[in-house]
N, C-alpha and C positions, 0 to 999 in steps of 0.2 A: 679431067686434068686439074680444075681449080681445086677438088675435094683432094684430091691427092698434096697435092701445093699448100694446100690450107692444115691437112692432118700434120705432115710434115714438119712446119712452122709450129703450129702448137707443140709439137713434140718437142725439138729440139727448146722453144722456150723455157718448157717444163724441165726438163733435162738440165739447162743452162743454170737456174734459179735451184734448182735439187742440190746441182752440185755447190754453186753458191752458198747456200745453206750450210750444206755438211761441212765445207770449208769453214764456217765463219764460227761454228759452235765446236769444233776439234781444239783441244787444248794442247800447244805447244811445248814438249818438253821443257824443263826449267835447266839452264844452263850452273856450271857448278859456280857456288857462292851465289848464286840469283835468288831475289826474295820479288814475290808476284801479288803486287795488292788486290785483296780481293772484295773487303769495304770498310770502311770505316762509319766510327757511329759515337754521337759525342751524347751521353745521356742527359747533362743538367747543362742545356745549350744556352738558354738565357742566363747563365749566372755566370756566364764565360767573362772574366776579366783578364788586361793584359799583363799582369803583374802578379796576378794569384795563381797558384796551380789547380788544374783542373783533370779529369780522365777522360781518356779517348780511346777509345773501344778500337783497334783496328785489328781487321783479319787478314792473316796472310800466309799465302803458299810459299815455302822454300827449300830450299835445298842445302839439308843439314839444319844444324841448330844458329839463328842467326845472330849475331853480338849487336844488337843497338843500342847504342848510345845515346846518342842525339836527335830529337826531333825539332823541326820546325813546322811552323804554320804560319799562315799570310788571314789575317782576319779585315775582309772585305778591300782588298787590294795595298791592305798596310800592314807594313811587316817584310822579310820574314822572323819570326820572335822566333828562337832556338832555346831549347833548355835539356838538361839531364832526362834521360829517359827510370824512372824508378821500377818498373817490371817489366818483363817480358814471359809471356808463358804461351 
């Protein structure tokens, strides 16, 4: 009975964690006008000043062609500094 009891439990663990998984890597539909970050990446990270412009590499999924304008960033909990976005592609 305890082998029974014990396969059981293992299984349904397995089961529980499988399906947890599949859930947690399935990608969401993107809702219309939603844009989905997918990373960002600053290439000349030491030479980042608050006042000079710099490039930020960001990846993103959306839905349609997105109009940005504006970004902002918080560099080390100060900020947020905003400025004119000059490309998006």
């Amino acid at each position: 009975m305890r082998r029974v009891t014990a396969f059981l439990l293992t299984s349904l663990m397995g089961g529980t964690i499988l399906l947890a998984s599949s859930c947690a890597t399935a990608p969401t539909p993107l809702a219309p006008g939603e844009v989905r970050l997918l990373r960002i990446d600053v290439p000349n990270e030491v030479g980042i000043k608050k006042s000079l412009p710099f490039t930020v590499n960001i990846v993103f999924e959306a839905d349609g062609k997105p109009q940005i304008k504006t970004a902002c960033f918080s560099f080390s909990g100060d900020g947020p500094y905003c400025s004119k976005v000059l490309d998006v592609s």
